[in-house]
C-alpha positions as CSV (number, residue, x, y, z in Angstrom):
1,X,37.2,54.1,55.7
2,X,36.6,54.5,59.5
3,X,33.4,54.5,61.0
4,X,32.0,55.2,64.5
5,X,29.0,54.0,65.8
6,X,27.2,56.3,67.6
7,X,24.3,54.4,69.2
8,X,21.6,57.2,71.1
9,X,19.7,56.7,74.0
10,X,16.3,55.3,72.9
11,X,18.5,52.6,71.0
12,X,20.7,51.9,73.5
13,X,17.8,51.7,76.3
14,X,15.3,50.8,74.5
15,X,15.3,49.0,71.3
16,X,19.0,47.4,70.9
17,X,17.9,45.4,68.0
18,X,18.3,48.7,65.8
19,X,21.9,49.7,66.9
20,X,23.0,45.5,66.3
21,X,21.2,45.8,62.9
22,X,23.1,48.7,61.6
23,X,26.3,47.1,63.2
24,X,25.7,44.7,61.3
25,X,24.7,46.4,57.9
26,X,28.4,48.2,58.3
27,X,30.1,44.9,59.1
28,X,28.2,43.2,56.0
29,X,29.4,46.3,53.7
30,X,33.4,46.0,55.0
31,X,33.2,48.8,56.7
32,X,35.8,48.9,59.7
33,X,33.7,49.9,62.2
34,X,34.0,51.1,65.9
35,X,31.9,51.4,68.7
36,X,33.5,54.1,71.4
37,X,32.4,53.0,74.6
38,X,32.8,55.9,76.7
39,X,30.1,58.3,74.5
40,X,26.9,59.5,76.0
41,X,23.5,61.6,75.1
42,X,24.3,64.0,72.3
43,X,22.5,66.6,74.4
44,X,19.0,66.9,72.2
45,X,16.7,66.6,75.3
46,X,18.4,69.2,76.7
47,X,18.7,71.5,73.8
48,X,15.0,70.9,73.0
49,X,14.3,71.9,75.9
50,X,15.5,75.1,75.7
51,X,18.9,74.1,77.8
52,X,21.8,74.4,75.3
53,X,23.9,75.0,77.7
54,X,23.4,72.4,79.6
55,X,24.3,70.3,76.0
56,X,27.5,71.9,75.6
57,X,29.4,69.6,77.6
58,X,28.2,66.6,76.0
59,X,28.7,67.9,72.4
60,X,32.4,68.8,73.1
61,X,32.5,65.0,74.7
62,X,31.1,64.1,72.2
63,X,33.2,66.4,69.2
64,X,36.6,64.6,70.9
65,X,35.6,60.9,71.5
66,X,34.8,60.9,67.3
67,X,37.4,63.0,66.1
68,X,39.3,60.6,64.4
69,X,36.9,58.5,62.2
70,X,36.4,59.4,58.5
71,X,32.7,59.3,59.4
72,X,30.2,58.9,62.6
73,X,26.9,56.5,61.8
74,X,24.0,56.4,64.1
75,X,20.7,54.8,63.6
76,X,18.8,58.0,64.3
77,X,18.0,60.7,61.7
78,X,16.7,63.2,65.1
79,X,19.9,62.3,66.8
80,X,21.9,63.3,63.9
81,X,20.1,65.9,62.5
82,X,21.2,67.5,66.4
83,X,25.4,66.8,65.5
84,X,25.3,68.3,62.7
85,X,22.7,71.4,63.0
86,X,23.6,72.6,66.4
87,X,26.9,71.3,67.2
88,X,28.9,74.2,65.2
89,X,27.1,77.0,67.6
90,X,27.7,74.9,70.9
91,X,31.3,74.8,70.6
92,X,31.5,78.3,68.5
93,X,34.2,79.9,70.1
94,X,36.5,76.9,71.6
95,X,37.0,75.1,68.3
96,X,36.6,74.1,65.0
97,X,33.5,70.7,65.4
98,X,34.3,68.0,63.2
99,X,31.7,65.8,64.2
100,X,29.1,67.6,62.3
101,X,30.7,67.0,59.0
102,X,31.0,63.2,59.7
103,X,27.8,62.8,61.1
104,X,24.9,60.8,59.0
105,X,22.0,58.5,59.6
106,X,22.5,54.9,58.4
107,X,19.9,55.5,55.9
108,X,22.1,58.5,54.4
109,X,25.2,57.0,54.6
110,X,24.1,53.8,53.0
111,X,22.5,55.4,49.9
112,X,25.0,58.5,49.7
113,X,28.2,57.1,50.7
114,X,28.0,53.5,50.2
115,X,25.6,53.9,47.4
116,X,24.6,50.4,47.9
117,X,22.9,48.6,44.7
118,X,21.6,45.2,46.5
119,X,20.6,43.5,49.6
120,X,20.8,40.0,50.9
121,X,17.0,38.2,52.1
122,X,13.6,39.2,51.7
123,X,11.1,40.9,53.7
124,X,7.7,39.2,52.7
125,X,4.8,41.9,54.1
126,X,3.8,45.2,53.3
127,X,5.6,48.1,55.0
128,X,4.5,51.8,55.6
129,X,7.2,54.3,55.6
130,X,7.1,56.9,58.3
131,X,9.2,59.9,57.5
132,X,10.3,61.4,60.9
133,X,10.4,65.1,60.7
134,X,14.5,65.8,61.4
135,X,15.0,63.2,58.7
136,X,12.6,64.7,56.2
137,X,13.4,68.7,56.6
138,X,16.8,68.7,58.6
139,X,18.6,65.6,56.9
140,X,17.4,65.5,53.6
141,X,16.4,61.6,53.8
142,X,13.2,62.3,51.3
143,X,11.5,65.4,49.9
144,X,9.0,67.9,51.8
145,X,6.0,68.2,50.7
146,X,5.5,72.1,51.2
147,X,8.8,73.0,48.6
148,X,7.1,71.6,45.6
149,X,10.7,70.0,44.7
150,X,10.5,66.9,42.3
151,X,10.0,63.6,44.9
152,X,12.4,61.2,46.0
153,X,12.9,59.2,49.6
154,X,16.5,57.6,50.1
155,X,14.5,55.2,52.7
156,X,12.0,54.1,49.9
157,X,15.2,53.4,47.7
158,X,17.0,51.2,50.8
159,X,13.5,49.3,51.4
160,X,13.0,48.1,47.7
161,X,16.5,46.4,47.3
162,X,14.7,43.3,49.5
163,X,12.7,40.4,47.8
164,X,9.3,40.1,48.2
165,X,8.7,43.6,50.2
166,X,5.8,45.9,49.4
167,X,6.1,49.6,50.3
168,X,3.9,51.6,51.2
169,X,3.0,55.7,52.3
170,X,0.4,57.0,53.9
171,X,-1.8,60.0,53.3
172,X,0.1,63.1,54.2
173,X,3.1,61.6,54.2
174,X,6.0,63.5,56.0
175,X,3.1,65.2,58.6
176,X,4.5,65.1,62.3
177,X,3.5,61.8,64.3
178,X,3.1,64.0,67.7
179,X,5.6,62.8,69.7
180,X,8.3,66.1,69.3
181,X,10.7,64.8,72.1
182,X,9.3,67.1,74.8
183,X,6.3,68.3,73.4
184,X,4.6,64.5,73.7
185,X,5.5,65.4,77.7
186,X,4.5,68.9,77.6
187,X,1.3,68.7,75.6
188,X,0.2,65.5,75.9
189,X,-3.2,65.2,74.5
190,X,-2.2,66.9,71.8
191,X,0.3,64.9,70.7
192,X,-1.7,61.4,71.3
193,X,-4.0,62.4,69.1
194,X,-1.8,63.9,66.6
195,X,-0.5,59.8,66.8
196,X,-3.8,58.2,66.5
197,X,-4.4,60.4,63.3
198,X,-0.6,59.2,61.9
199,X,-1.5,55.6,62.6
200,X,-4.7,55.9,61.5
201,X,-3.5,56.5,57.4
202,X,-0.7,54.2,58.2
203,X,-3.2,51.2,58.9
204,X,-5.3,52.6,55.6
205,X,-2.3,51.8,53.7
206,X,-2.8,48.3,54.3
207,X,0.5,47.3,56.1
208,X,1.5,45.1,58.5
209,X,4.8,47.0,59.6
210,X,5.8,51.0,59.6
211,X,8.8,51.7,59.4
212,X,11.5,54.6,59.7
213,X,14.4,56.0,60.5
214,X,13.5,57.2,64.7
215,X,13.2,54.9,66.8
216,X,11.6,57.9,69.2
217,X,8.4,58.5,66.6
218,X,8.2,54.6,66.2
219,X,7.9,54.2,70.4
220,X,5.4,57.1,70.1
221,X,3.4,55.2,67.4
222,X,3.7,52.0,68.8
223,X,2.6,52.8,72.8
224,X,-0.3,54.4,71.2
225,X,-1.2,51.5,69.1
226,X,-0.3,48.9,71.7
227,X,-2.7,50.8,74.5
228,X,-6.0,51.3,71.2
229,X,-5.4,47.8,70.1
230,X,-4.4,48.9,67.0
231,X,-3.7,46.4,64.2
232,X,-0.3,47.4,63.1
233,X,3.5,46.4,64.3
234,X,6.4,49.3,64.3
235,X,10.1,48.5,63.5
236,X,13.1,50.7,62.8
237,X,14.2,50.4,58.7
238,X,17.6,49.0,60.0
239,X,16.4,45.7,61.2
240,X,14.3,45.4,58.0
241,X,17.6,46.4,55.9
242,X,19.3,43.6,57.8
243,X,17.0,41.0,57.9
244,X,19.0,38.9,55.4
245,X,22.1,39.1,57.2
């Protein structure tokens, strides 16, 4: 099996840690694993923005530089969710886009591929899970609370293969955190508070960490928790998933 790493911007940028821990979750699993060096954005911002065609270019960068891997991994459910939803009608008319069918989130290719059974280490404090809103309703990583379908959360599954954990969710528990990509820019105040409400049930679960699969809605959280004084610390579920390694 052949695996490329797709590592997105906030990652990259921002909080490497997550992009070295799934490296290393692959590496620990055997997976022959690559990293193409040359790849960029996938083109979100842009495409959220209402500027598809300003993503084209990227996704057929993009749909070239991973067509030969048996599957793409990135550590970003909102980053995937984009590949594989909106990649097919970008490149609609030039060619066939592979990279949407090999395209998954570590959590999702971990419990669905891999089907992992067991991790190495423990993670001794009590975690809240956040459930980002591309992983929740465009990626399937747990169920949404407004189809009534029988519950299940591939994260919650991951978490509880560590020693000594405790998980947690909060109140209303796949409810948006505010930040929405451009929305947190273009309706600002909104979005803080819809944050200060999200962190607000995640403290009232009594954890010391929240955790999920976007490392954009953690740095949301987090800047809003860091600027309150909020008692609470924010890490991506990679890192925690590798902590034994």
């Amino acid at each position: 099996m052949k695996v490329g790493l797709f590592v997105p911007c906030y990652v990259d940028a921002l909080y490497p840690e997550a992009g070295i821990a799934t490296y290393k979750l692959l590496k620990h699993f055997g997976i022959d694993i690559s990293y193409p060096e040359k790849q960029t954005c996938c083109g979100q911002p842009m495409g959220n923005a209402g500027f598809e065609g300003m993503s084209k270019p990227l996704a057929r960068k993009f749909d070239e530089l991973f067509r030969d891997f048996d599957y793409i991994v990135a550590p970003s459910a909102s980053c995937a969710a984009y590949v594989k939803i909106y990649y097919p009608r970008l490149l609609k008319g030039e060619h066939e886009c592979l990279s949407s069918k090999k395209i998954m989130d570590i959590v999702e290719f971990l419990h669905d591929v891999l089907k992992i059974t067991s991790l190495p280490g423990s993670f001794p404090h009590v975690v809240s899970v956040h459930n980002s809103c591309h992983g929740v309703r465009e990626l399937g990583l747990s169920a949404p609370s407004e189809r009534n379908i029988p519950p299940y959360n591939k994260i919650i599954d991951l978490l509880k293969l560590l020693k000594d954990i405790t998980v947690k969710e909060p109140e209303r528990k796949d409810e948006c955190c505010g930040f929405g990509g451009m929305f947190s820019v273009e309706e600002t105040a909104v979005s803080i508070r819809m944050g200060e409400d999200k962190i607000d049930r995640h403290i009232a679960t009594g954890a010391e960490f929240v955790t999920g699969p976007d490392s954009s809605c953690l740095m949301h959280m987090a800047g809003i928790a860091k600027r309150e004084k909020k008692p609470i610390k924010f890490v991506h579920v990679a890192q925690i998933l590798a902590a034994g390694l």
